[in-house]
N, C-alpha and C positions, 0 to 999 in steps of 0.2 A: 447359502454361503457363496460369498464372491472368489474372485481367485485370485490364487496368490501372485504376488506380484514384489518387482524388487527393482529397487529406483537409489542413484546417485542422487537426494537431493541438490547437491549443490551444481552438476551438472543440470539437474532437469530443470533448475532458477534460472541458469542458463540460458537454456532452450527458451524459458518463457522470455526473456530479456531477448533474445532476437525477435521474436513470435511479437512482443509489442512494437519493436523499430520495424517492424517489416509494416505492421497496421500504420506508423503512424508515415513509412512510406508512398502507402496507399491512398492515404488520406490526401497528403500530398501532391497526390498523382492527380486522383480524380478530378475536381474541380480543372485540370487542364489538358485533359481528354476531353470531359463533357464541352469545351470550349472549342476545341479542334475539331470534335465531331458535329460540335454545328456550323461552326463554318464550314466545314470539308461538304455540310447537307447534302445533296443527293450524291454525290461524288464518293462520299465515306462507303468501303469495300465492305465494312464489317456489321454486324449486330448495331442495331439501333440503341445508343446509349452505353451506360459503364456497366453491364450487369455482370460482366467477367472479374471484375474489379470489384464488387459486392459479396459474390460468392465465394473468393476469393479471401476478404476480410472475415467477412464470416468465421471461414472456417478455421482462421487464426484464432480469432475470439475464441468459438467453441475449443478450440485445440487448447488454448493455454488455459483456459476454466476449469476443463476436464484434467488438466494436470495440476493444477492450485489442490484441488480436491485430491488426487492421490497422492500430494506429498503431503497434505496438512494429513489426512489418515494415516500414513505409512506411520510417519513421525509419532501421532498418538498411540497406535499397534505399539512400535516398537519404544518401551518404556525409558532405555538409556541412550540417548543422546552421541552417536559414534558418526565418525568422519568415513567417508566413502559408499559403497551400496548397502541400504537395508532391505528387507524383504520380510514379507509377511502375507497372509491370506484377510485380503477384507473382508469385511462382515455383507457387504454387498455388489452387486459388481460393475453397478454404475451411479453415478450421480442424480440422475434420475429417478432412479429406483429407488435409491435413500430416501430422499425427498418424498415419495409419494405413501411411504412406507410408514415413515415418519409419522406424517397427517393421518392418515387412518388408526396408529397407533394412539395419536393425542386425540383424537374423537372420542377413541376408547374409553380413556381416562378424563376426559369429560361427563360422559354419559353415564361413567362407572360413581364418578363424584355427582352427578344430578339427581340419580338413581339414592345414593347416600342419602342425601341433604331431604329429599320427598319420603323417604321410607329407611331410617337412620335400622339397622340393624350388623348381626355378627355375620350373615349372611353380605351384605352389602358391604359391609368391611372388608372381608375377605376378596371379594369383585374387585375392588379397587385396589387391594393388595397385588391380587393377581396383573390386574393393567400394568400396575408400575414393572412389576417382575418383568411382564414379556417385554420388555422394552430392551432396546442392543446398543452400550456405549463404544465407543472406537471411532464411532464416523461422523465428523464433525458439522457434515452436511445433514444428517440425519439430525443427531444433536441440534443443530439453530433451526432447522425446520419445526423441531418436535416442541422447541421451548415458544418458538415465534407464536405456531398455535394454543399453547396453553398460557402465554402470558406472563409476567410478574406474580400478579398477583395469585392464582393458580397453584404455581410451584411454591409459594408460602406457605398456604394450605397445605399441600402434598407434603413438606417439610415437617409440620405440627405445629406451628407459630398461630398466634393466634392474631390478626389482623388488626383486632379494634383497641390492642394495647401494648405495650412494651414486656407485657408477662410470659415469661420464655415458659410455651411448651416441651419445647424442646431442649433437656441442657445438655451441652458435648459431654458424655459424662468420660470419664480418665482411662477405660477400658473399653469404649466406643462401641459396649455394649448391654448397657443397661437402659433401665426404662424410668421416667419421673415418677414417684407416686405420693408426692407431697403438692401436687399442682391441681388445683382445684378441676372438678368437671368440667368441661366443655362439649356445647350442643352442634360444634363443628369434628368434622371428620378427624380422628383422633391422628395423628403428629404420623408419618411414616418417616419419618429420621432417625429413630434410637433403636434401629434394628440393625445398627454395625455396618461396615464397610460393603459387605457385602449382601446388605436387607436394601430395601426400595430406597430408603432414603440415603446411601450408599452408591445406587443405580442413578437417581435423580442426581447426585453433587459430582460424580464423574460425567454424566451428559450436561453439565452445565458447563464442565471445564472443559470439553470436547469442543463447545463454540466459543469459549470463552478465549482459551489461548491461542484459539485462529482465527480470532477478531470476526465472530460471522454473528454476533451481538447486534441486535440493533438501540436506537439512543431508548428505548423505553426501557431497557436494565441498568444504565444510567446510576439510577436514581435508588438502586438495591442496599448497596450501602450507604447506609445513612438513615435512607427511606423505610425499610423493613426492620423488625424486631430484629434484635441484636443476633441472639439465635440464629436465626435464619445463616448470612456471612458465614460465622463460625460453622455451622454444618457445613458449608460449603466448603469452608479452607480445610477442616478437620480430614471430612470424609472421600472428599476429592482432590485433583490436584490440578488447581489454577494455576493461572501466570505470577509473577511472582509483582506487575503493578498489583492485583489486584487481592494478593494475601497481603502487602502491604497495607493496601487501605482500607482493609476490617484492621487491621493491628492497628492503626492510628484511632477506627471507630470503638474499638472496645478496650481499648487502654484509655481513652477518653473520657470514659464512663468511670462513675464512681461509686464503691471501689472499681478499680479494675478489674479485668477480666482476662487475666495472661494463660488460664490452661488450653485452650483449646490454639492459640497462638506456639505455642512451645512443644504439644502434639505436631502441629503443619510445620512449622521451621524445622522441625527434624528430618521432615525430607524433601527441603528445600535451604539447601544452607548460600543458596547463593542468591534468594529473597532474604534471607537472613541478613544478611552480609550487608544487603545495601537497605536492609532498613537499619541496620545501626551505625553505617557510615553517613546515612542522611536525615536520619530523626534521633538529635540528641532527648530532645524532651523523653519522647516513648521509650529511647533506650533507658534511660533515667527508671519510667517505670517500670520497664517490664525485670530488670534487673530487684530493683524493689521489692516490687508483689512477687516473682517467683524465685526467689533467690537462693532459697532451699530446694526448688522442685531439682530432681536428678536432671529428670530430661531434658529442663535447660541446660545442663551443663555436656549432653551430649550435642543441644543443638548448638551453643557456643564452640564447642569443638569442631562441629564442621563449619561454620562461619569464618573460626577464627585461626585455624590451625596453618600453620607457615604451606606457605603455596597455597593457600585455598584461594579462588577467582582471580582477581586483578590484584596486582601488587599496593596501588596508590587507593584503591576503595580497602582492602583489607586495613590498609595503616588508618585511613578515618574511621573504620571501626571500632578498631582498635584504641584510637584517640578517645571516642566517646564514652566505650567500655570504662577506660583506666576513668574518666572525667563523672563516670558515675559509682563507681566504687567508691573514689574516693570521696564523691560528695556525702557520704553518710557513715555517722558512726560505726551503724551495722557492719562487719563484717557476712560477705554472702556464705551461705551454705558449705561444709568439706565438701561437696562434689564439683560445687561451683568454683571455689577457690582452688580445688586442684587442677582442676584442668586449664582456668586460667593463666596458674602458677607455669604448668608446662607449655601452653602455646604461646607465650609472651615472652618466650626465650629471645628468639632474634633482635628484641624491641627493650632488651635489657638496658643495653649501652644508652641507647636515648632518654630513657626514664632516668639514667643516674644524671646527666647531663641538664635535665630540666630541675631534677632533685637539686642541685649542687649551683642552680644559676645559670651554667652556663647556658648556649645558646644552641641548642639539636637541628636539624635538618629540619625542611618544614615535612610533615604538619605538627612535627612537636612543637616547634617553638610558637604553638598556641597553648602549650603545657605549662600552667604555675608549677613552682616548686612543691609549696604545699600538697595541690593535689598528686601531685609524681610521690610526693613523700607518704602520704595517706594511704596510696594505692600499694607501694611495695609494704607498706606496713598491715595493711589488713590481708594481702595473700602471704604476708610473712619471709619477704623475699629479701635476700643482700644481693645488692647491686655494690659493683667497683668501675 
């Protein structure tokens, strides 16, 4: 175990913002020292060359890297997002160590999967079960180290997806933890993701979000969405917790698909309401379906709650929310779900005035005055609402 430690991120961004202008100082410098010092040749009092002015740089480098690394950790450690010093004990006690920790660990779980694949048993299963276990999320250098060596295509596998087709081994199931057992055999290592939050595949989708949200990804995971069985993403957003581009663009890949596929999106947006938030102030289509296909589920209407509820995020992203919300309710006869329509009905209080004003003709603030009447009128009529 590393030690605990407690940091002002926004001071210690800081620190690194000098730590760079002082490098690019140096930078600077050099080239007109090296120039002095050779004209000054034999006359120069000092050390032959800038090697003070290296060492120097250096050790800014190391200095601000070393501190990239303890605030992208602290940050992951500490799970709520609060302004001034956090503190916490890291999982190890330097960057290096992570790193090297890391790769020995993903050997593991190579050898543990080659091991499988040559002599497939419950015995071998278990091995590989165990690799994923001893593995430690929190440390986002540890994390890109450990994904760098196992690859894409690896952590698929490790997932339960099955490579050579679209056929989810893996489904998010609604209680994130159950098992498939309508999916045919498979002569690959059986799915480690439907063992809950806290099982390997649990382990694996928090170490992915560990590099993920502190950009230490390299471009060969790129190509994860889109590229991988659908599955795959969805475990990821489900059981870990990425950035929110990046629960965004599984939401855009598996509403895409037909039917849709909104459970495993409305599990993640519930605890991330401010991904939420800006995918339905910025993808009217998707919002269109995900209101659709889960219109009935409850949890959407808790995760619409925290998206959409007065004061939540940005004032001007909430109202394009908002906008799109009302523009897809009203596009369909259905009225959505009593859980959905109630809470709608309560967070769309401050936005009452404007709905009557687009209802009625006239001309609202923007972004409503992209609001037909009709739809203004559709929407207060399916959540059942009198506007004045």
């Amino acid at each position: 175990m590393g030690e605990f430690v407690g940091i002002d991120p926004r001071g210690a961004h800081e620190v690194i913002r000098r730590m760079e202008a002082g490098k690019e100082a140096l930078d600077r410098l050099r080239p007109l020292l090296d120039a002095a010092i050779a004209e000054a040749g034999k006359d120069w009092a000092g050390d032959p060359g800038s090697a003070a002015l290296h060492r120097a740089r250096a050790f800014l480098d190391a200095s601000g890297q070393e501190l990239r690394w303890r605030i992208d950790t602290l940050e992951r450690l500490v799970p709520v997002r609060e302004r001034g010093m956090l503190s916490g004990t890291f999982p190890f006690p330097s960057e290096r160590e992570a790193v090297e920790t890391a790769e020995q660990d993903a050997r593991a779980i190579l050898h543990a999967l080659t091991d499988h694949d040559r002599h497939p048993s419950t015995a071998a299963r278990h091995s590989l079960e165990s690799a994923v276990a001893a593995l430690t999320p929190g440390d986002p250098a540890y994390a890109s180290a450990l994904l760098t060596t196992l690859g894409p295509t690896t952590l698929i596998r490790l997932l339960g997806a099955d490579a050579r087709s679209d056929r989810e081994i893996f489904p998010v199931p609604t209680d994130l933890d159950s098992t498939d057992t309508t999916a045919p055999a498979d002569p690959r290592p059986p799915g480690l993701g439907n063992t809950g939050t806290d099982g390997p595949g649990g382990r694996l989708a928090a170490l992915f979000a560990d590099a993920e949200r502190t950009g230490r990804l390299g471009q060969e995971w790129d190509g994860l969405v889109g590229g991988a069985p659908v599955s795959v993403p969805a475990a990821l957003v489900t059981l870990g917790r990425p950035s929110s581009l990046f629960l965004n663009r599984v939401a855009v890949a598996l509403l895409d698909r037909e039917p849709p596929d909104p459970r495993p999106l409305v599990l993640a947006y519930g605890a991330f309401p401010e991904a939420f938030q800006q995918l339905l102030a910025e993808h009217p289509r998707e919002t269109d379906l995900l209101l659709a296909a889960a219109g009935d589920d409850e949890a959407l209407a808790t995760a619409l709650h925290g998206a959409l509820r007065p004061y939540a995020g940005a004032d001007g992203l909430r109202e394009r929310a908002w906008l799109n919300v009302v523009r897809a309710v009203g596009a369909h006869d259905d009225a959505p779900g009593a859980a959905v329509r109630l809470v709608l009905a309560e967070d769309v209080t401050p936005y009452l005035g404007r709905l009557a004003q687009a209802r009625d003709g006239a001309q609202p603030a923007p972004p409503w005055d992209r609001l037909d009447a009709e739809t203004a009128a559709r929407f207060l009529g399916a959540l059942r609402l009198r506007s004045h």
